[in-house]
N, C-alpha and C positions, 0 to 999 in steps of 0.2 A: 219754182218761181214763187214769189210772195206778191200778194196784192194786199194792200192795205189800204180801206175805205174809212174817210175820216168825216165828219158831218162837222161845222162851222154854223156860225148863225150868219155869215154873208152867203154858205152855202154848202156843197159836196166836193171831196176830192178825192180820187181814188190815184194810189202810188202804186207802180210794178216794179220790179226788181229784179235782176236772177240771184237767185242762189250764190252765194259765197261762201266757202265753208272754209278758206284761211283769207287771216289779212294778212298786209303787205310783211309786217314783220313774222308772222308764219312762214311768209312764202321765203322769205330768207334764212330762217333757219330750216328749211325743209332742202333750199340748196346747196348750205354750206354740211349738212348734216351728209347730205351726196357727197361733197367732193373730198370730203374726210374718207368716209367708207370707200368711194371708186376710187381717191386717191392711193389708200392705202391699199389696197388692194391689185390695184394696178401698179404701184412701186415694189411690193411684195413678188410679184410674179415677174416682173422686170428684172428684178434683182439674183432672180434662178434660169432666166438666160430666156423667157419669154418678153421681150421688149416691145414685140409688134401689136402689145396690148393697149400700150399707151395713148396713138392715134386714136384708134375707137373709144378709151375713156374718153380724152379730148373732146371726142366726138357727140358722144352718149353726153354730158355735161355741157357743151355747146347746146345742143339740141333742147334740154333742160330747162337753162335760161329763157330760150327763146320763148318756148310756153309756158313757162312763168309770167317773162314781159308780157306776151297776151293776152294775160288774164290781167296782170296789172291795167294796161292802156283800157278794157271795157271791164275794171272793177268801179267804176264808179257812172254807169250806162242806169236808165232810167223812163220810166214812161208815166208820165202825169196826165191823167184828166182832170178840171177844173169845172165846176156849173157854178160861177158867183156873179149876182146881180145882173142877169140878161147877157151873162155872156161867157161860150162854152169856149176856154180855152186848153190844149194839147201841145206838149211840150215833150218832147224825147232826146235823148241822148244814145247814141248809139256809134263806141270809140271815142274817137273827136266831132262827129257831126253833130250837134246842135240843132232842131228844128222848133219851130214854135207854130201854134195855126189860130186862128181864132173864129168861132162861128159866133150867130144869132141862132140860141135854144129851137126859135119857133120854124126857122129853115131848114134845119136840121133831118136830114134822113137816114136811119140805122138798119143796117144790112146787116143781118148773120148767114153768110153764104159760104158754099164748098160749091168751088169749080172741080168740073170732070177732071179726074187724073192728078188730082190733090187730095192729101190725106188727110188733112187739118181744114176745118175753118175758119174763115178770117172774119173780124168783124168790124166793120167797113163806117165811115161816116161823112156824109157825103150833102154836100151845099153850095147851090148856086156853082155846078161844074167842077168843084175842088172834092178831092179824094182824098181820105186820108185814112189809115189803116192804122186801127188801135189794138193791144192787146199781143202782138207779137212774140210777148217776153213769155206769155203766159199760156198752161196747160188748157187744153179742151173742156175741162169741167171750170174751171176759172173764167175761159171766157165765154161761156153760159153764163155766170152768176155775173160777170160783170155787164152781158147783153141784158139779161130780164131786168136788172138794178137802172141801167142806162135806160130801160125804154119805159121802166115804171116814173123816172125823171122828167123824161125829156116829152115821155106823151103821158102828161098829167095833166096837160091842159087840154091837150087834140087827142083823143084814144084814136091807135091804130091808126093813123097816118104818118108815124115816124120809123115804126116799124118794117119789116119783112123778115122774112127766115126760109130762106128757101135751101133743097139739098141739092 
């Protein structure tokens, strides 16, 4: 996953992303480079009296598409933190879902917590009863570096009262 932290003179933003290693027009010549090869292949062996080959191409290339499309529908998925001008706002996309959240910097409290019987931790941002969980997209050592960056932020006016880090 990439995180990319960007400084502004109205303020900080930090972008998450996963990983994409083809785009859309890869991801199409990667499936018609398939149904060339399975095609021919399964026409070839059709044609020497193995016919019952062709359903499972069908199939094998059916199934293809499908996770292709799913990588298409959350290739363009996303998690944005924002600190400009007294107001922190969190923004994700995740498939089709859309969220947006907006806090006050000075309410703000930052949690890096691992619940019992999870193997990752999460890092939590939480105001006036609203929860919100940032960092998803991103490796265990990422959201370290994105936790101590957030709490060097966000408690640079209040040390150690926006913080916790419990295991």
């Amino acid at each position: 996953m990439s995180l990319v932290a960007t400084r502004t003179v109205a303020g900080r933003t930090w972008v998450a992303r996963p990983n994409r290693s083809l785009s859309v027009i890869d991801r199409k010549r990667v499936f018609g480079a398939m149904v060339v090869v399975s095609g021919t292949i399964a026409l070839v062996f059709s044609y020497f009296g193995a016919w019952p080959i062709l359903p499972f191409t069908g199939f094998e290339l059916a199934l293809l598409w499908w996770a292709l499309r799913c990588c298409e529908k959350t290739a363009e998925d996303f998690e944005r933190i924002a600190l400009a001008s007294g107001q922190l706002t969190i923004e994700t996309r995740r498939g089709g879902l859309a969220e947006r959240h907006e806090f006050r910097p000075y309410w703000v409290q930052l949690q890096y917590v691992r619940y019992p019987g999870q193997g990752s931790h999460r890092l939590l941002i939480r105001s006036h009863g609203r929860e919100v969980e940032v960092g998803r997209m991103l490796t265990e050592e990422q959201k370290r570096v994105l936790a101590a960056e957030l709490k060097q932020i966000l408690g640079a006016a209040w040390p150690d009262k926006n913080y916790k880090e419990t295991n």
